[in-house]
VOPAGU-2260 file (C-alpha; in pm, 1 decimal, decimal comma):
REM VOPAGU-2260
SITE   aa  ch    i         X         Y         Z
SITE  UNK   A    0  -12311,5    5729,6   15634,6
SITE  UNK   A    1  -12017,5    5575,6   15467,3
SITE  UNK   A    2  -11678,5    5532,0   15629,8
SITE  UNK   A    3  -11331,5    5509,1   15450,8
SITE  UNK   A    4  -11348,3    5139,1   15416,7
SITE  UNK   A    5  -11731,2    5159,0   15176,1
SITE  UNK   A    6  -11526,3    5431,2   14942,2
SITE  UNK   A    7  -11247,8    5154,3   14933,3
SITE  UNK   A    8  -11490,2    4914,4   14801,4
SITE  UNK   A    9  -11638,2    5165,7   14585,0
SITE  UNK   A   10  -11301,0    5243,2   14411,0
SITE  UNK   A   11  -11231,6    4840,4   14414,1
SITE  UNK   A   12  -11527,1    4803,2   14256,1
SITE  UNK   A   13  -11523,2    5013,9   13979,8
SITE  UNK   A   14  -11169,2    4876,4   13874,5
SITE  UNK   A   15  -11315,7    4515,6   13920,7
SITE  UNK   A   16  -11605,6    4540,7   13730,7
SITE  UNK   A   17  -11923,8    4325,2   13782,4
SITE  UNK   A   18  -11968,8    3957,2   13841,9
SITE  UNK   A   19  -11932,5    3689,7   14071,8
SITE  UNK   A   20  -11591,4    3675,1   14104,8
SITE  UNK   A   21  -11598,5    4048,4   14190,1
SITE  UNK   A   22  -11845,6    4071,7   14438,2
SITE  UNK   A   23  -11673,0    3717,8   14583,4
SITE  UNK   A   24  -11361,2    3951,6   14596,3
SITE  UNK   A   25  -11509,8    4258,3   14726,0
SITE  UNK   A   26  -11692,6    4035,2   15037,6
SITE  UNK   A   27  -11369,7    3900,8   15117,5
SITE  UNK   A   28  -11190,0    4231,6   15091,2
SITE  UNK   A   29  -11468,5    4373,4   15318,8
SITE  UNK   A   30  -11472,0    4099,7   15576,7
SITE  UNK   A   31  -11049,2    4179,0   15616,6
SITE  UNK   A   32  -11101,8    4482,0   15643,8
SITE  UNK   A   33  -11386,6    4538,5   15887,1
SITE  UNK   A   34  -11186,1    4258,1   16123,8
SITE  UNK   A   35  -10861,5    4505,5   16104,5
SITE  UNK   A   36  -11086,9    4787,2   16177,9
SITE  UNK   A   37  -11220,6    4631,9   16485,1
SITE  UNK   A   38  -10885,5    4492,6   16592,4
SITE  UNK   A   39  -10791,1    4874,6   16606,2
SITE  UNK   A   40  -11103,1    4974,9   16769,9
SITE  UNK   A   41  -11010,9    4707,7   17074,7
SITE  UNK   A   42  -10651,8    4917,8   17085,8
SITE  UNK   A   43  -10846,7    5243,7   17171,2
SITE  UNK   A   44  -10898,4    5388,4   16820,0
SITE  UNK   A   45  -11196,1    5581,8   16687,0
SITE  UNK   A   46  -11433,5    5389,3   16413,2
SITE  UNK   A   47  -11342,9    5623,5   16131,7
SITE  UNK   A   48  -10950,9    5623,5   16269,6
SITE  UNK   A   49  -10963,6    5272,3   16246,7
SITE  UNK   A   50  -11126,1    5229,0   15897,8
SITE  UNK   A   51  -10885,8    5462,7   15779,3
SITE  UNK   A   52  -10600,5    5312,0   15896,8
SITE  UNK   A   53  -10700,4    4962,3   15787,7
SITE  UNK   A   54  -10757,2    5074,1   15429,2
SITE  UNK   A   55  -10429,4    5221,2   15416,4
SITE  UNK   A   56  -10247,2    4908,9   15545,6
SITE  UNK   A   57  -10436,0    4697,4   15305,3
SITE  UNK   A   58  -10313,2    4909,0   14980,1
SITE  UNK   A   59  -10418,8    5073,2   14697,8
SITE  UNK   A   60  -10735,1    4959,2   14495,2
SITE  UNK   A   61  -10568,1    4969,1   14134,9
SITE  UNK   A   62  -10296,0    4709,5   14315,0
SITE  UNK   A   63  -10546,7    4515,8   14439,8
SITE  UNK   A   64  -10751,9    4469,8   14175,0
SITE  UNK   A   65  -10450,3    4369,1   13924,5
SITE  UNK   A   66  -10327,2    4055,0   14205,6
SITE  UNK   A   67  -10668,6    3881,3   14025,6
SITE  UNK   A   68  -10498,0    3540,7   13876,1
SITE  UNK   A   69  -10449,7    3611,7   13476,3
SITE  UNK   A   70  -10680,0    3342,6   13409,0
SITE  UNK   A   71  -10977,3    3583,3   13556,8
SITE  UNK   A   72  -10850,1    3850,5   13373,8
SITE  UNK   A   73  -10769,2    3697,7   13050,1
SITE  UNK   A   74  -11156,7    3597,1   13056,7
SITE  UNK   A   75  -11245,1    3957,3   13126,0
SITE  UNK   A   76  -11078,3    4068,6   12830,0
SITE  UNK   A   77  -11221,9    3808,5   12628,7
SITE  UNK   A   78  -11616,6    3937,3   12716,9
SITE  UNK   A   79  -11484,8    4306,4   12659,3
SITE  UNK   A   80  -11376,5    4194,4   12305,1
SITE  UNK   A   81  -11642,4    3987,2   12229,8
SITE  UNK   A   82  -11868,9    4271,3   12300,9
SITE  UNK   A   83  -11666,6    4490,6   12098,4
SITE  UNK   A   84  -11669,3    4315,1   11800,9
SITE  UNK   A   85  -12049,9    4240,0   11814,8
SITE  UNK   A   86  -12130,4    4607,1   11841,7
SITE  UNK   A   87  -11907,1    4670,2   11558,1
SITE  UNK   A   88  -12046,2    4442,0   11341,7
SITE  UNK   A   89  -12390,4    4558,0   11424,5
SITE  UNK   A   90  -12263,6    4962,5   11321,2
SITE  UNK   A   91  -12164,9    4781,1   11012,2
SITE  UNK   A   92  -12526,1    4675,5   11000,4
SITE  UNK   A   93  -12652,1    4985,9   11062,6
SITE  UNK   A   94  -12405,3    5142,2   10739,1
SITE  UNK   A   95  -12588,8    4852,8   10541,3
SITE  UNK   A   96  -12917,7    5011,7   10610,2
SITE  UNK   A   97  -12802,2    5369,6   10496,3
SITE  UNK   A   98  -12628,9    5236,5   10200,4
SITE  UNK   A   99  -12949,0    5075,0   10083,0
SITE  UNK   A  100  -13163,5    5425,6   10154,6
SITE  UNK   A  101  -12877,9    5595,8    9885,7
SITE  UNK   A  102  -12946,5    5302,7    9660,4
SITE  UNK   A  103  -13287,4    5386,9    9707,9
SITE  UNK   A  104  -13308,2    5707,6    9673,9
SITE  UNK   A  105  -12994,3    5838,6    9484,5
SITE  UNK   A  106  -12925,2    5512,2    9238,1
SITE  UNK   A  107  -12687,4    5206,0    9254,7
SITE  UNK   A  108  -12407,5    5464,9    9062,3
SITE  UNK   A  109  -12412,9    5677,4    9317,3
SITE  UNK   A  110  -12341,0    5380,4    9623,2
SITE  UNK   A  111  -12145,4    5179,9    9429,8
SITE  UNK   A  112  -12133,9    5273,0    9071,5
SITE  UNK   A  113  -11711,8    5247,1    8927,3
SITE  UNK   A  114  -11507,8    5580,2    8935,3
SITE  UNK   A  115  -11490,9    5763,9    8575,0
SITE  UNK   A  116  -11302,2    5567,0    8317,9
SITE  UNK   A  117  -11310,7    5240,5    8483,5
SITE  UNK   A  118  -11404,8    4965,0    8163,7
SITE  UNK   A  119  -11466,3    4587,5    8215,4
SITE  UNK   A  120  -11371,5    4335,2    7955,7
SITE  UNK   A  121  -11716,4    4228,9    7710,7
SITE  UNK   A  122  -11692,1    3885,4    7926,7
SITE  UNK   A  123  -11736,6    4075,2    8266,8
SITE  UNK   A  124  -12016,2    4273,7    8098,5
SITE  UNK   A  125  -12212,7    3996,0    7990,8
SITE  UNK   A  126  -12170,6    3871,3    8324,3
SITE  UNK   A  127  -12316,8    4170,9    8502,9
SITE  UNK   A  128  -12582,7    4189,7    8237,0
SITE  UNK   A  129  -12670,2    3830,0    8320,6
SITE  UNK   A  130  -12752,8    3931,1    8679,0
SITE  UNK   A  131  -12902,3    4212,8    8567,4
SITE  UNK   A  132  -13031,5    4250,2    8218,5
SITE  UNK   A  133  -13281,9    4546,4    8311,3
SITE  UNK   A  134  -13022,8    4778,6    8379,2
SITE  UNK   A  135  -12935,8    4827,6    7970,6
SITE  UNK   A  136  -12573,7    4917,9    8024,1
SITE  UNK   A  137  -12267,2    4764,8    8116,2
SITE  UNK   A  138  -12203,9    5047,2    8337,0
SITE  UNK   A  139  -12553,1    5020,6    8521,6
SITE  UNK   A  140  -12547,0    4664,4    8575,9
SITE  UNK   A  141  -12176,8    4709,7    8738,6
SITE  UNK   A  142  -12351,7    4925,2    8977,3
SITE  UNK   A  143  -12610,8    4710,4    9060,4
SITE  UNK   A  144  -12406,0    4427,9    9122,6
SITE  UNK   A  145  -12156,3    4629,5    9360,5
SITE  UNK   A  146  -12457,2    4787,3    9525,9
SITE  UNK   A  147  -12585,1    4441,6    9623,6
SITE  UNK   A  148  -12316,1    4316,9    9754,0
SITE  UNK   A  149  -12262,0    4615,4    9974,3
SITE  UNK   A  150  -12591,0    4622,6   10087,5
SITE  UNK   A  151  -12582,4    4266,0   10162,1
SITE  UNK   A  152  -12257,5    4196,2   10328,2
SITE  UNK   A  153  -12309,7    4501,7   10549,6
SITE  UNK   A  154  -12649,3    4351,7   10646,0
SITE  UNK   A  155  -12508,4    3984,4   10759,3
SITE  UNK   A  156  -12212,7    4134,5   10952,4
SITE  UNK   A  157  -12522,6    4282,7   11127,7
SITE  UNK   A  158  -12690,0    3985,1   11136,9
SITE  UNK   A  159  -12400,3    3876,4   11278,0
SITE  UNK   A  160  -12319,8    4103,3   11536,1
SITE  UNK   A  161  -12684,3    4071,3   11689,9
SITE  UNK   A  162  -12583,1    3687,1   11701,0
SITE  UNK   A  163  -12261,5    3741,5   11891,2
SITE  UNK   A  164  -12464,7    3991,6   12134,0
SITE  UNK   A  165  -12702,2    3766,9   12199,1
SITE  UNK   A  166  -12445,6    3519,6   12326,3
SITE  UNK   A  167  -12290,1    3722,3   12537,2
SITE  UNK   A  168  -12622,5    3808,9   12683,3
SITE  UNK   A  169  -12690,4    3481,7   12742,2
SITE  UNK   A  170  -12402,0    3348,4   12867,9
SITE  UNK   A  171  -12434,1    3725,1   13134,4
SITE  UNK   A  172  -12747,4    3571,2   13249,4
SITE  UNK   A  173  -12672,2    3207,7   13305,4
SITE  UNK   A  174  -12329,9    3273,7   13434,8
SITE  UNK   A  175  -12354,2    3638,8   13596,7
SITE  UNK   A  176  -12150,8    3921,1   13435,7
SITE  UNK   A  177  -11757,0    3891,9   13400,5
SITE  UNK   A  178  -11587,0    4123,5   13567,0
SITE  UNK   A  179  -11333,2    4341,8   13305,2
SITE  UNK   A  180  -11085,4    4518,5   13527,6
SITE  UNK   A  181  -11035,7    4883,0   13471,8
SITE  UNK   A  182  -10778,4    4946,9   13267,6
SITE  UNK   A  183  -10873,6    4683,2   13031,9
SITE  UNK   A  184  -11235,1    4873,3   12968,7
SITE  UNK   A  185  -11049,4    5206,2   12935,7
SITE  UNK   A  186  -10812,5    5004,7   12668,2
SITE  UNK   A  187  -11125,9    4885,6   12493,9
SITE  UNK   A  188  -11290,7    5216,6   12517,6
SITE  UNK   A  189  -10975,3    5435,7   12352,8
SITE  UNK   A  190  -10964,8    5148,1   12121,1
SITE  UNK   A  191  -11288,1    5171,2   11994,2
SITE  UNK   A  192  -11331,7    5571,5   11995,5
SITE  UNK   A  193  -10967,4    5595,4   11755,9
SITE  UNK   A  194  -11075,2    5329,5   11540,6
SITE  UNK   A  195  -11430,4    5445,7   11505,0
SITE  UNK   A  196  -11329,9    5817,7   11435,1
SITE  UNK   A  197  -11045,5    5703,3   11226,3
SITE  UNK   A  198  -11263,1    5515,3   10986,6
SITE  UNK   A  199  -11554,3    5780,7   11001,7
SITE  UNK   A  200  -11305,6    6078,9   10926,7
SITE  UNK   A  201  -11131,8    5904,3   10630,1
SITE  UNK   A  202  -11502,9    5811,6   10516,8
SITE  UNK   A  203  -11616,0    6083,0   10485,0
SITE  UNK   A  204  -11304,8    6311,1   10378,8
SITE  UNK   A  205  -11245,0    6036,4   10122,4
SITE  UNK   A  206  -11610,8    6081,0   10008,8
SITE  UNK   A  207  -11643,9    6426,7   10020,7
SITE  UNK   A  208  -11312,5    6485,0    9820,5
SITE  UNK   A  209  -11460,2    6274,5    9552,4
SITE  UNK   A  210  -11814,1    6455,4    9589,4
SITE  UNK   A  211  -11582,5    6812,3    9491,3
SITE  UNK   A  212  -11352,4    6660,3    9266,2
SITE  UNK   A  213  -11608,0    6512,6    9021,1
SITE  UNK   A  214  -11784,1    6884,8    9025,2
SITE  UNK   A  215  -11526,8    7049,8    8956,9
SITE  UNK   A  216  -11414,8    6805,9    8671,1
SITE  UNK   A  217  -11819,3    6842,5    8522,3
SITE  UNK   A  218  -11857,8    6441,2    8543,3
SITE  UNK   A  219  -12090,6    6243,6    8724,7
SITE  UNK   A  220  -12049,0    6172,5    9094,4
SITE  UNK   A  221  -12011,3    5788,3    9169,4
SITE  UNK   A  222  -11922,8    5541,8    9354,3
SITE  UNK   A  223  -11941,9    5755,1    9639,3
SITE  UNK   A  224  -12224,6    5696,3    9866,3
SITE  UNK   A  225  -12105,3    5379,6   10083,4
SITE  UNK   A  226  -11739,9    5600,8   10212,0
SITE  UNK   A  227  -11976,9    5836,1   10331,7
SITE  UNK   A  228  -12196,4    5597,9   10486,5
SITE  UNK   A  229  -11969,6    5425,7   10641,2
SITE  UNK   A  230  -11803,5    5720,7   10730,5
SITE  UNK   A  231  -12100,0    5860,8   10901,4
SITE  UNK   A  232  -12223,7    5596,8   11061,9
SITE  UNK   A  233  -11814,2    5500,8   11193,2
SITE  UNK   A  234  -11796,7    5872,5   11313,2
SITE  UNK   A  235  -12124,7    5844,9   11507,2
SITE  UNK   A  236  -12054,5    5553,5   11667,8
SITE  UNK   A  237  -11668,5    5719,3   11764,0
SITE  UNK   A  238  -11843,1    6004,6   11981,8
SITE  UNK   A  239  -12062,6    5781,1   12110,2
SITE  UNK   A  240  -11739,4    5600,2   12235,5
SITE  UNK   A  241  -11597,8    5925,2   12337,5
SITE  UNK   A  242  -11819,5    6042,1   12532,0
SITE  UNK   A  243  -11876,7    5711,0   12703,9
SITE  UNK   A  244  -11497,4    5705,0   12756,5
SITE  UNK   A  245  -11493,1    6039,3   12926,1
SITE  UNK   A  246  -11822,1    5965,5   13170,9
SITE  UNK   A  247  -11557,7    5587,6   13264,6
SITE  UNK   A  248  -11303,8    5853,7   13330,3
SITE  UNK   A  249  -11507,6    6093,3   13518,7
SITE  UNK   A  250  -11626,3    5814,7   13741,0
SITE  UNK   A  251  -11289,9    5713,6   13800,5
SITE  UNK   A  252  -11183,3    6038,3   13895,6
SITE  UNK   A  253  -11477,7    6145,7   14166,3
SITE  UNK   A  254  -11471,5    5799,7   14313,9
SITE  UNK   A  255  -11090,3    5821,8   14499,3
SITE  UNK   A  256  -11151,6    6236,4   14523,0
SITE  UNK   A  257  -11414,2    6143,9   14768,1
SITE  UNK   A  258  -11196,8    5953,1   14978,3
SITE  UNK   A  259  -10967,8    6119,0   15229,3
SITE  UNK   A  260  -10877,9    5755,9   15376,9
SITE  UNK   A  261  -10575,3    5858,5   15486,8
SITE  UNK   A  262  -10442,2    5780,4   15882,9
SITE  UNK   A  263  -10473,4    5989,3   16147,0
């Protein structure tokens, strides 16, 4: 059966984080506070009395957890934007592997290929043709060329991301996680889901406006296929981070509900 001083921890806790310096915290926090609970007990108090009057003298957990020196926190931050970044790269990875299935299956022109009217100088064509003589237009080989590089740079920021993920699991298991206080995670978690959706929705609207526009104007739809990749894959990974940011706020919500640690 828990008292009022294990829901303290528990809301400590979850605006701590993990990691040594957090559960070196919360034993310290837990060894003060079961000593004031049993210097109440010796003044006649109940167990649960006394818990709950201890945690209320010793203040609230969001106050607590912010007295951690900046230089722990600063670190925290650091991890929570390290692993940030490395999942975004690797959802730009992922965009690289749709964008090469359109290549694949709808043409170069319709990932990458130049929006009507666009010319290129007979120098630029003859370098595009160099690359690619077996495409037989200037046109073609344009879209070749841009599909390539799309294709490829979206793959190495994958590559890339899986690198930086790695480190940070690495440095996790030698060094034990870091601790990223609460509001920080819910800063990196609104963060993520606005810039995620915001990319995604103009990806796809973008896109999709060009998809209608082209029909309507009878010419051929291109250059199209890597907004809405990126646009799906963005918006994807923005209710992922939405609904991950409503199960951190959920959590933080039942945890202090269940405590009625107030004194007697």
């Amino acid at each position: 059966m828990t008292d009022a001083i294990d829901r303290y921890l528990e809301r400590l806790a979850d605006r701590l984080g993990a990691g040594r310096d957090a559960w070196r915290l919360l034993a310290e926090t837990d060894g003060h506070l079961r000593d004031a609970q049993a210097a109440l007990q010796t003044q006649g108090m109940a167990d649960e009395q006394a818990a709950e009057v201890a945690v209320a003298r010793f203040g609230d957990p969001a106050t607590v957890a912010r007295a951690r020196s900046p230089r722990r926190r600063a670190v925290g931050v650091l991890s929570g934007l390290w692993l940030v970044v490395g999942l975004g790269l690797v959802v730009i990875g992922v965009s690289g592997l749709v964008s090469w299935a359109l290549e694949a299956l709808l043409g170069p022109a319709f990932l990458a290929g130049d929006v009507n009217g666009v010319t290129y100088t007979a120098a630029r064509c003859a370098d595009f043709l160099g690359f690619f003589p077996q495409a037989g237009s200037c046109a073609a080989a344009a879209a070749m060329h841009h599909s390539d590089e799309i294709v490829s740079e979206r793959l190495a920021a994958g590559i890339l991301g899986l690198l930086l993920l790695l480190v940070w699991l690495l440095v996790r298991r030698i060094r034990g996680a870091i601790p990223i206080a609460r509001e920080d995670r819910r800063m990196l978690l609104v963060a993520s889901a606005v810039a995620y959706l915001g990319v995604g929705v103009v990806g796809l609207g973008s896109g999709a406006l060009s998809v209608m526009l082209d029909l309507v104007r009878g010419m051929a739809i291109a250059g199209v296929g890597v907004r809405l990749s990126d646009g799906a894959i963005a918006l994807l990974a923005g209710v992922v981070a939405v609904v991950l940011l409503i199960r951190f706020l959920r959590r933080g919500v039942a945890s202090p509900a269940g405590a009625s640690a107030t004194p007697a």
